[in-house]
N, CA, C and O atoms as a GROMACS GRO file, in nm:
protein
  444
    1UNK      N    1  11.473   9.384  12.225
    1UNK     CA    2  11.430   9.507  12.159
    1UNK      C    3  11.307   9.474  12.074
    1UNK      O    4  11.323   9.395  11.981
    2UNK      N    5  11.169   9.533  12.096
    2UNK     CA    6  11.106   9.555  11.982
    2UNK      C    7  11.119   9.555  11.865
    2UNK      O    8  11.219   9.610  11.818
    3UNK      N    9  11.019   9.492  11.776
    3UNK     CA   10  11.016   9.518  11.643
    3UNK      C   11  11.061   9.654  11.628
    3UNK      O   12  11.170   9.687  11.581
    4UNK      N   13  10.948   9.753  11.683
    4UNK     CA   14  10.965   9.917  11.652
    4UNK      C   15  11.101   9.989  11.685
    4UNK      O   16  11.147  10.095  11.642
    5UNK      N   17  11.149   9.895  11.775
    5UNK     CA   18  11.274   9.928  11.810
    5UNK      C   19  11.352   9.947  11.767
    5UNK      O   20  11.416  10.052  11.764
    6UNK      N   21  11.380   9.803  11.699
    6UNK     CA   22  11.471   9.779  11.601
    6UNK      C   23  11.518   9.780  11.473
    6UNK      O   24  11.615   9.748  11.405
    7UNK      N   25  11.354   9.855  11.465
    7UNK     CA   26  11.347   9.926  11.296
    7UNK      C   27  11.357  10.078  11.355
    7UNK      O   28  11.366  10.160  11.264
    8UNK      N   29  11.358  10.124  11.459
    8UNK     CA   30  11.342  10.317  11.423
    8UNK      C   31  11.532  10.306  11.458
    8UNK      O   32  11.607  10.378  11.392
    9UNK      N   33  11.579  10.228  11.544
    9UNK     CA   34  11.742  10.227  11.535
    9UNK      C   35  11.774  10.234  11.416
    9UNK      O   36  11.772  10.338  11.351
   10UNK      N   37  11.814  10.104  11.367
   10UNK     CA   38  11.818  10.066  11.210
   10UNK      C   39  11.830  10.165  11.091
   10UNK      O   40  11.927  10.183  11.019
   11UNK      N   41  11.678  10.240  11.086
   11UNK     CA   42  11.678  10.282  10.984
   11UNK      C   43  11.752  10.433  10.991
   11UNK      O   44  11.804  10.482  10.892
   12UNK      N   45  11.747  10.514  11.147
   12UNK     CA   46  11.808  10.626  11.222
   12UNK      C   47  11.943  10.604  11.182
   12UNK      O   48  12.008  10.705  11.160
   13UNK      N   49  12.001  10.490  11.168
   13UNK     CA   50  12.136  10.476  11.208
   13UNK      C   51  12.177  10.433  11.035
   13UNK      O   52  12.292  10.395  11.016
   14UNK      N   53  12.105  10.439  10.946
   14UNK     CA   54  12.091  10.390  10.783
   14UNK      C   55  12.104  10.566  10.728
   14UNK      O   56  12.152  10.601  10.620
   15UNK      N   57  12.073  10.617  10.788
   15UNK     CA   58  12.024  10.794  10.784
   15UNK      C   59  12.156  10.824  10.796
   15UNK      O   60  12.207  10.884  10.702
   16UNK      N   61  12.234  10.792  10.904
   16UNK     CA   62  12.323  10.899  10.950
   16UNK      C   63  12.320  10.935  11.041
   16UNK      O   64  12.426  10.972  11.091
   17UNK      N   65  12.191  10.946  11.120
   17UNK     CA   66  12.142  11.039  11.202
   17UNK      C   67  12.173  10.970  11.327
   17UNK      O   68  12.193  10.850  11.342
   18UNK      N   69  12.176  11.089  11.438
   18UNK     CA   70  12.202  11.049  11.578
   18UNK      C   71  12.074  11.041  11.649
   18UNK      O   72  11.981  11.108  11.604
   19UNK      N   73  12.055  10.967  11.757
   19UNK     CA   74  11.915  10.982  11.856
   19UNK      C   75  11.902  11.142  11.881
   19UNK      O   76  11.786  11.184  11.888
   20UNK      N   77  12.044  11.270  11.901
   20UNK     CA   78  11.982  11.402  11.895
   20UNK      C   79  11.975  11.477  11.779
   20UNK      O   80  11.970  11.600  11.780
   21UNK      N   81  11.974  11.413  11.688
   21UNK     CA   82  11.921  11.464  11.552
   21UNK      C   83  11.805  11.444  11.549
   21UNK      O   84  11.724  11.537  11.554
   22UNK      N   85  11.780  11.351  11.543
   22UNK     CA   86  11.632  11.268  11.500
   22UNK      C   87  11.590  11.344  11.634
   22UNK      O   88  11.545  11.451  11.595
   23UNK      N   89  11.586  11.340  11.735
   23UNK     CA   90  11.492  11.428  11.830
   23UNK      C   91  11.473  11.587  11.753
   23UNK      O   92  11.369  11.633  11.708
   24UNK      N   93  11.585  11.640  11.755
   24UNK     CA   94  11.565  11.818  11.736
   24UNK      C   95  11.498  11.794  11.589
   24UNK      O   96  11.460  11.905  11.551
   25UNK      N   97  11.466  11.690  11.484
   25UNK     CA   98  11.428  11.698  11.377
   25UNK      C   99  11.248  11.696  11.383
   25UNK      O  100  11.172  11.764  11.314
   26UNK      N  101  11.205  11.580  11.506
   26UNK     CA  102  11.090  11.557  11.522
   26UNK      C  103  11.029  11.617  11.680
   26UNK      O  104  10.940  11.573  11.753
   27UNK      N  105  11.138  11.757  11.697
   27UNK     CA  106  11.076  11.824  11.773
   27UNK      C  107  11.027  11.728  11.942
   27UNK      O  108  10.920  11.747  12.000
   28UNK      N  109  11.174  11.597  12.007
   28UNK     CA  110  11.087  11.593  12.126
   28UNK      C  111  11.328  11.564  12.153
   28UNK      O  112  11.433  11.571  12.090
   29UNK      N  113  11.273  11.535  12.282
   29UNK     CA  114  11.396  11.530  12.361
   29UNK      C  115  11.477  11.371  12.301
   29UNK      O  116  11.449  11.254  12.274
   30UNK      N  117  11.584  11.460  12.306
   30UNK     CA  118  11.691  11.335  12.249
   30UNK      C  119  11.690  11.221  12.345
   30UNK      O  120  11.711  11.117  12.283
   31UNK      N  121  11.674  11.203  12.465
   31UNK     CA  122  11.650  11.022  12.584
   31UNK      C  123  11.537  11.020  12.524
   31UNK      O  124  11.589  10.941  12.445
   32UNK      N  125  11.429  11.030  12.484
   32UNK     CA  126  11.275  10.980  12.455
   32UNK      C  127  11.333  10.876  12.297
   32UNK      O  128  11.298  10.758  12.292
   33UNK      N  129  11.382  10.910  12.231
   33UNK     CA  130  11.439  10.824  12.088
   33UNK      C  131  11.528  10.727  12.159
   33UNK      O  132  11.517  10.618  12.104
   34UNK      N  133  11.594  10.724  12.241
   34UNK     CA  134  11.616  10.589  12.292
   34UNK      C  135  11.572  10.512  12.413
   34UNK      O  136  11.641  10.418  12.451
   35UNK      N  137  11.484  10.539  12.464
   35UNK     CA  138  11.406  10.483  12.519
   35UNK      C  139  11.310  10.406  12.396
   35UNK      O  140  11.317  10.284  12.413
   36UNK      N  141  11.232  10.439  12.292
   36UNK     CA  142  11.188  10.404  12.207
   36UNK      C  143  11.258  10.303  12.124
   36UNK      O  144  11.215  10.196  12.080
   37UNK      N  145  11.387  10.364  12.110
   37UNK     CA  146  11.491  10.227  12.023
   37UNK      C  147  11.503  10.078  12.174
   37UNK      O  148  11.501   9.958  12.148
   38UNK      N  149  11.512  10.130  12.302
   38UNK     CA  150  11.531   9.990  12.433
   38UNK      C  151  11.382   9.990  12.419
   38UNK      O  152  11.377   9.910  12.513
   39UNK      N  153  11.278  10.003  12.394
   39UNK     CA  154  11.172   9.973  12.378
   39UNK      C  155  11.129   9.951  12.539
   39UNK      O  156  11.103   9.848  12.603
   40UNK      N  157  11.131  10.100  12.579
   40UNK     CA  158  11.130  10.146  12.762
   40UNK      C  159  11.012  10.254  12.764
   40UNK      O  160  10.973  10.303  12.871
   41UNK      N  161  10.927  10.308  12.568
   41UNK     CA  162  10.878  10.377  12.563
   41UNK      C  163  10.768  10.348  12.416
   41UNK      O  164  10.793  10.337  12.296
   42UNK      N  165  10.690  10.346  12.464
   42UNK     CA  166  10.589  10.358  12.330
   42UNK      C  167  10.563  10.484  12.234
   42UNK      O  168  10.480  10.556  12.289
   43UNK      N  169  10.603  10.535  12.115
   43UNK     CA  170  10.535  10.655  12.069
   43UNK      C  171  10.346  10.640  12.054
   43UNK      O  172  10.272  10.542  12.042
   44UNK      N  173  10.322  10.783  12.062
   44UNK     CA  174  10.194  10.796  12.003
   44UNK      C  175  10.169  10.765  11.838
   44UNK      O  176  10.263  10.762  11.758
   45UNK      N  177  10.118  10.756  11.823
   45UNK     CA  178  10.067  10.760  11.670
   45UNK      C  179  10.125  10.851  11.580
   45UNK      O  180  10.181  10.832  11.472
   46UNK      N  181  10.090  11.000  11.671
   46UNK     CA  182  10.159  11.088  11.582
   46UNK      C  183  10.275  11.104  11.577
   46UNK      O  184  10.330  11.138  11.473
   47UNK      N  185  10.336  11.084  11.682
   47UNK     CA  186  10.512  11.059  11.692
   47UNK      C  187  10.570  10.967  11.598
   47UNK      O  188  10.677  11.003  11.550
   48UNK      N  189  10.514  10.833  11.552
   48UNK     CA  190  10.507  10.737  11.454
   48UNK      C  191  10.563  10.781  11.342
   48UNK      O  192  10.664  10.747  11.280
   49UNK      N  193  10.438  10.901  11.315
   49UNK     CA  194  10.405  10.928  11.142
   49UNK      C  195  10.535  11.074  11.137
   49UNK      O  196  10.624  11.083  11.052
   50UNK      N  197  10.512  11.158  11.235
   50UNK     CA  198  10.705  11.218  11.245
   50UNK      C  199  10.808  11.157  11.224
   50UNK      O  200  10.894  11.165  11.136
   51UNK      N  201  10.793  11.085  11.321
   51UNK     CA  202  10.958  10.936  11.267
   51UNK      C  203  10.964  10.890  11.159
   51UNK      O  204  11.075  10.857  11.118
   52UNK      N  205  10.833  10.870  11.064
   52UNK     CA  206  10.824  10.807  10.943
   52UNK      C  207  10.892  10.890  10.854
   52UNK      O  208  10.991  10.862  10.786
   53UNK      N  209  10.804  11.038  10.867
   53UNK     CA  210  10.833  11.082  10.785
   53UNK      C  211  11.035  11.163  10.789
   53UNK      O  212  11.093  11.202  10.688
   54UNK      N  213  11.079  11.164  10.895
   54UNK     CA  214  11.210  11.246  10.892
   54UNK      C  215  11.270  11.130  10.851
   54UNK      O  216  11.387  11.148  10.820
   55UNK      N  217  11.233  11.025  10.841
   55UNK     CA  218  11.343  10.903  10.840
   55UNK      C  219  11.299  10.863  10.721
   55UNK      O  220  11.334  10.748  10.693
   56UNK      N  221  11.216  10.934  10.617
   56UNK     CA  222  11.194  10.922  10.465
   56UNK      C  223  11.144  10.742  10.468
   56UNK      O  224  11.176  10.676  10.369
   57UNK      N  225  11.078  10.682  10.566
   57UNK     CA  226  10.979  10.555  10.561
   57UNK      C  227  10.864  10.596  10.591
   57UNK      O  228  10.843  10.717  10.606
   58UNK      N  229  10.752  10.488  10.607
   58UNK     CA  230  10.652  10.482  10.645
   58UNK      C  231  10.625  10.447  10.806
   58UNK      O  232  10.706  10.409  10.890
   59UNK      N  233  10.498  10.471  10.818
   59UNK     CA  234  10.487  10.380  11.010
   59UNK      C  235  10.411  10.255  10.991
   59UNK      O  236  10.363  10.197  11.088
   60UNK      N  237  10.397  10.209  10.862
   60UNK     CA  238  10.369  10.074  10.838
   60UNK      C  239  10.512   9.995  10.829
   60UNK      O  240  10.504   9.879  10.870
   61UNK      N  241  10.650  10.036  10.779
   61UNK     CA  242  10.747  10.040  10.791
   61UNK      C  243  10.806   9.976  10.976
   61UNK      O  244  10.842   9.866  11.016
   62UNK      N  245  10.788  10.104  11.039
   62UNK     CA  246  10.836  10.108  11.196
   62UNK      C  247  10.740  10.033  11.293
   62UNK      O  248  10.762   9.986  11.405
   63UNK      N  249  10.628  10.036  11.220
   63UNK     CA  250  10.512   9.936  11.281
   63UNK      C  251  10.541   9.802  11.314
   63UNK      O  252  10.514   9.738  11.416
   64UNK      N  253  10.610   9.766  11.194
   64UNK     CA  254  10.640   9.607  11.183
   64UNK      C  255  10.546   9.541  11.065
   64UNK      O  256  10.533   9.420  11.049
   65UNK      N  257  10.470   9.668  10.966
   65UNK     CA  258  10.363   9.571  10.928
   65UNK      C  259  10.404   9.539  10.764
   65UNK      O  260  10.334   9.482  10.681
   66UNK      N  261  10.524   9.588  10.747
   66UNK     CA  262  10.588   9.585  10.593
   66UNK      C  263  10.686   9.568  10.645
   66UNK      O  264  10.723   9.620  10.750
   67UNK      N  265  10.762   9.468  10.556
   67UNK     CA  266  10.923   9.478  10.549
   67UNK      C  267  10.966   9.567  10.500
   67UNK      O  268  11.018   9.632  10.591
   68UNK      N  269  10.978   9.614  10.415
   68UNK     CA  270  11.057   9.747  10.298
   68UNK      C  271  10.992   9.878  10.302
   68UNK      O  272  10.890   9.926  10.254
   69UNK      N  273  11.126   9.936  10.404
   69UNK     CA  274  11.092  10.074  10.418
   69UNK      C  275  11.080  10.203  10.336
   69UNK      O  276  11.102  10.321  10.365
   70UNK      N  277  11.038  10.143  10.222
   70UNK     CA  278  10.981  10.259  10.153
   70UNK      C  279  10.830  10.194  10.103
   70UNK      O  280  10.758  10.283  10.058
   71UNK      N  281  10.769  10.062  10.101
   71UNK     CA  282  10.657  10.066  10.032
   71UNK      C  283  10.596  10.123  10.085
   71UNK      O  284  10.569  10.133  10.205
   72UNK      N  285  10.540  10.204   9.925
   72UNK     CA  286  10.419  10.277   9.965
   72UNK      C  287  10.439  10.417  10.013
   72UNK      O  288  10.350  10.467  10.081
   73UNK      N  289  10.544  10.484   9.985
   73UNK     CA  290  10.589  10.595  10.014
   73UNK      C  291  10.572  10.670   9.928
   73UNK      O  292  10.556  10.789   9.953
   74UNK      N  293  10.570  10.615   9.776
   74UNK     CA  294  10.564  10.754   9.697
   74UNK      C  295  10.382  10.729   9.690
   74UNK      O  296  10.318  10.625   9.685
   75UNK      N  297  10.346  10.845   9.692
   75UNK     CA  298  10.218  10.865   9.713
   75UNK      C  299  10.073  10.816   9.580
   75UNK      O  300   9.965  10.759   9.595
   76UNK      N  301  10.148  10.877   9.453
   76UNK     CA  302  10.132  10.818   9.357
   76UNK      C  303  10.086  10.737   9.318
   76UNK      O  304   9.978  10.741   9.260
   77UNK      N  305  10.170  10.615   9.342
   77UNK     CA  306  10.122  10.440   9.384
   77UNK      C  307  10.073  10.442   9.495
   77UNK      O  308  10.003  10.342   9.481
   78UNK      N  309  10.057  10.467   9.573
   78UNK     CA  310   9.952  10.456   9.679
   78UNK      C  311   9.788  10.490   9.663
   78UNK      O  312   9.702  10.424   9.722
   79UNK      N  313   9.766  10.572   9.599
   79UNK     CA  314   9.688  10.646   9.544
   79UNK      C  315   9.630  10.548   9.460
   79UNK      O  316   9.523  10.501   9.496
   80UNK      N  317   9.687  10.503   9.341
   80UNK     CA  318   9.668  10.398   9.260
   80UNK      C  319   9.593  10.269   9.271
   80UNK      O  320   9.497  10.221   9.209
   81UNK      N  321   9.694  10.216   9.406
   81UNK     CA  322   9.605  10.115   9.529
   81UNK      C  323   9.480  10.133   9.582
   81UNK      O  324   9.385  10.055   9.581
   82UNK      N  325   9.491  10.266   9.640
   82UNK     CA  326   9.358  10.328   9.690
   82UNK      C  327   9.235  10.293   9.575
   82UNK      O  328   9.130  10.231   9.592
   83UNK      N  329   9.301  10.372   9.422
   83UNK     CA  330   9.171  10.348   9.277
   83UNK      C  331   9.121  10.212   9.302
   83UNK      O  332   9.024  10.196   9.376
   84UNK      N  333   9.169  10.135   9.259
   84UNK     CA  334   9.169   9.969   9.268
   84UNK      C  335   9.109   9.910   9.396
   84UNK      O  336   9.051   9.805   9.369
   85UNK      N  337   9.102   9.938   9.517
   85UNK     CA  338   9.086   9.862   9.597
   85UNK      C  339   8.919   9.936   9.604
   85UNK      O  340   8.838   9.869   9.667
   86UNK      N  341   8.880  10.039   9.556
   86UNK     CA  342   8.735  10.121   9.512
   86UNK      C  343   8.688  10.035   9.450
   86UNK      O  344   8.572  10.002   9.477
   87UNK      N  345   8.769   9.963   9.336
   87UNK     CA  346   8.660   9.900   9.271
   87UNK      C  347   8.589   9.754   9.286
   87UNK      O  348   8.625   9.672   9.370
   88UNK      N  349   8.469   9.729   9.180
   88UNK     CA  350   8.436   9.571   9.246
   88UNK      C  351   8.542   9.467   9.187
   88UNK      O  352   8.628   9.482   9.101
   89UNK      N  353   8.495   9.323   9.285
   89UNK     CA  354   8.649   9.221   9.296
   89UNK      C  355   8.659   9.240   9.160
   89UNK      O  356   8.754   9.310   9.125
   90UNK      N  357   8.564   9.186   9.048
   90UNK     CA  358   8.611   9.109   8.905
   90UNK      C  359   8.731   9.209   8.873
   90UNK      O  360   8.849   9.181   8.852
   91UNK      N  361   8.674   9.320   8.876
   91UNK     CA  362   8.780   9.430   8.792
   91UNK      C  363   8.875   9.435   8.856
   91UNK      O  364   8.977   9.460   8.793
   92UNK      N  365   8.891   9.412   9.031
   92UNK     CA  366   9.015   9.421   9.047
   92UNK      C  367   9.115   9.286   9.015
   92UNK      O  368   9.237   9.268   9.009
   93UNK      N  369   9.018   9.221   9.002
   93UNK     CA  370   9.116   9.097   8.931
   93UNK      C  371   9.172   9.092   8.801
   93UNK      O  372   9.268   9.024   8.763
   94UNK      N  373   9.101   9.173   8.736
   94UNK     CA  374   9.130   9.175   8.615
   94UNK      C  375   9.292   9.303   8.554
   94UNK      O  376   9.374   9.313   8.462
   95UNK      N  377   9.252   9.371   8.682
   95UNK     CA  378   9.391   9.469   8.708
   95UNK      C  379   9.488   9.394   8.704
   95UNK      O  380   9.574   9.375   8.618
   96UNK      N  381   9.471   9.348   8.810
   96UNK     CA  382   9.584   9.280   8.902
   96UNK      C  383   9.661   9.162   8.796
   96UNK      O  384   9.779   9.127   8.800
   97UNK      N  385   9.567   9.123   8.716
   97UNK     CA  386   9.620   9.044   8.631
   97UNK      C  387   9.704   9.070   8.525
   97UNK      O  388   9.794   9.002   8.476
   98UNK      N  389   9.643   9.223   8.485
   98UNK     CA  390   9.744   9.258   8.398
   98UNK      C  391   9.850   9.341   8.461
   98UNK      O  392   9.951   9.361   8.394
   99UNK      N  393   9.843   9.380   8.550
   99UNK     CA  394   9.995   9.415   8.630
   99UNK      C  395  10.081   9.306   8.663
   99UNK      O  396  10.201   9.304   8.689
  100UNK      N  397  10.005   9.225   8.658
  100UNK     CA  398  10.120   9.101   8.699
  100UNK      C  399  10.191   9.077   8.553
  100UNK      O  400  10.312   9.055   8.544
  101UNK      N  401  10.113   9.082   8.453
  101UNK     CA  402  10.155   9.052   8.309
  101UNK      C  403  10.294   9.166   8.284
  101UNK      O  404  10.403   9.128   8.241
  102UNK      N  405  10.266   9.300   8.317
  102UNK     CA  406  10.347   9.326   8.264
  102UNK      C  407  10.455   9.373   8.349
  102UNK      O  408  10.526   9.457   8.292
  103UNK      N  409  10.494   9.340   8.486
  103UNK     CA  410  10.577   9.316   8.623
  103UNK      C  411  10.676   9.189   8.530
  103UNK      O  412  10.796   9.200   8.505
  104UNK      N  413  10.608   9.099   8.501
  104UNK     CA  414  10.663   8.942   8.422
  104UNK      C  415  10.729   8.963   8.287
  104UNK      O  416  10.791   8.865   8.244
  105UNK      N  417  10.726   9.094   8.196
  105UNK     CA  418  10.727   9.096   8.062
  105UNK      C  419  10.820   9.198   8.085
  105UNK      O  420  10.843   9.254   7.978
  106UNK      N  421  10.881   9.246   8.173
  106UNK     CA  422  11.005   9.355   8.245
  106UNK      C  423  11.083   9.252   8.307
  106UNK      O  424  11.190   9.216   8.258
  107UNK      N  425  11.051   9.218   8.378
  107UNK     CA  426  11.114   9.098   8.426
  107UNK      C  427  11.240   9.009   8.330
  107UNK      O  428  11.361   8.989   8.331
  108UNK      N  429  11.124   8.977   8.254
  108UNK     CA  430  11.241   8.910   8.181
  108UNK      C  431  11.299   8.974   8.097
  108UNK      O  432  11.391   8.913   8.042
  109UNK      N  433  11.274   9.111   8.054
  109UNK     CA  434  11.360   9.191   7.985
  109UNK      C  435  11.495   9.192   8.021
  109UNK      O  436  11.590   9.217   7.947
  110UNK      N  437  11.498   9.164   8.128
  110UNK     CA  438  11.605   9.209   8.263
  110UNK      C  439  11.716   9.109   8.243
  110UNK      O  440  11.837   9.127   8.258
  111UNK      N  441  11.632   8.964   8.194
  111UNK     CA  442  11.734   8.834   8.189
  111UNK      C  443  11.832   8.850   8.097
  111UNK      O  444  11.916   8.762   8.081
   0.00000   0.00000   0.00000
C-alpha cells in the first residue's frame, strides 16, 4: 500500500467514516476511495485537497510530506509562516530564535 494509501485509510478509518461516506462526502463513487486506499488509483490534486479537507487534514498530510495530520491546518499559523518566510534571512533568524525561546520557557513550565 502506498504512503497515500495508507494515510487516506488510516485517517478515514480515525474519522469513523466508511469508504461510502467519505465518497458521498467528497462527491465521487464509493470503489474509487478504495482503489485509492489498494493504491490501484491515483487522485487528482483536487480530489487530494477534498480528502484533506472532509477528513479535517491537510494533502501535505496524505501526500506523505508531513507526519502530523493536522500541521498547518489552522490557517492562522500558516499565515504567520507565510509573514516570516516574506522576510529577509537575518530577521527570520532572529524570529525563529525567539520562538524557539519561548516554545523552551513553556516547555519547562510543563516540568
Amino acid at each position: 500500500m502506498s504512503d497515500f494509501g495508507k494515510r487516506l485509510k488510516d485517517i478515514r478509518e480515525s474519522k469513523g467514516l466508511s469508504q461510502s461516506k467519505l465518497a458521498k462526502i467528497v462527491q465521487l463513487h464509493h470503489s474509487i476511495i478504495g482503489r485509492y486506499e489498494r493504491s490501484e488509483a491515483k487522485p487528482t490534486i483536487d480530489v487530494v485537497i477534498k480528502l484533506a479537507d472532509a477528513l479535517e487534514t491537510t494533502a501535505s498530510y496524505l501526500l506523505g510530506e508531513v507526519d502530523n495530520p493536522i500541521l498547518f491546518q489552522n490557517p492562522q499559523m500558516l499565515q504567520r509562516f507565510k509573514d516570516i518566510l516574506s522576510f529577509n534571512k537575518k530577521d527570520q533568524e532572529h524570529i525563529i530564535y525567539a520562538i524557539d525561546a519561548l516554545i523552551n520557557s513553556v516547555k519547562l513550565k510543563a516540568i
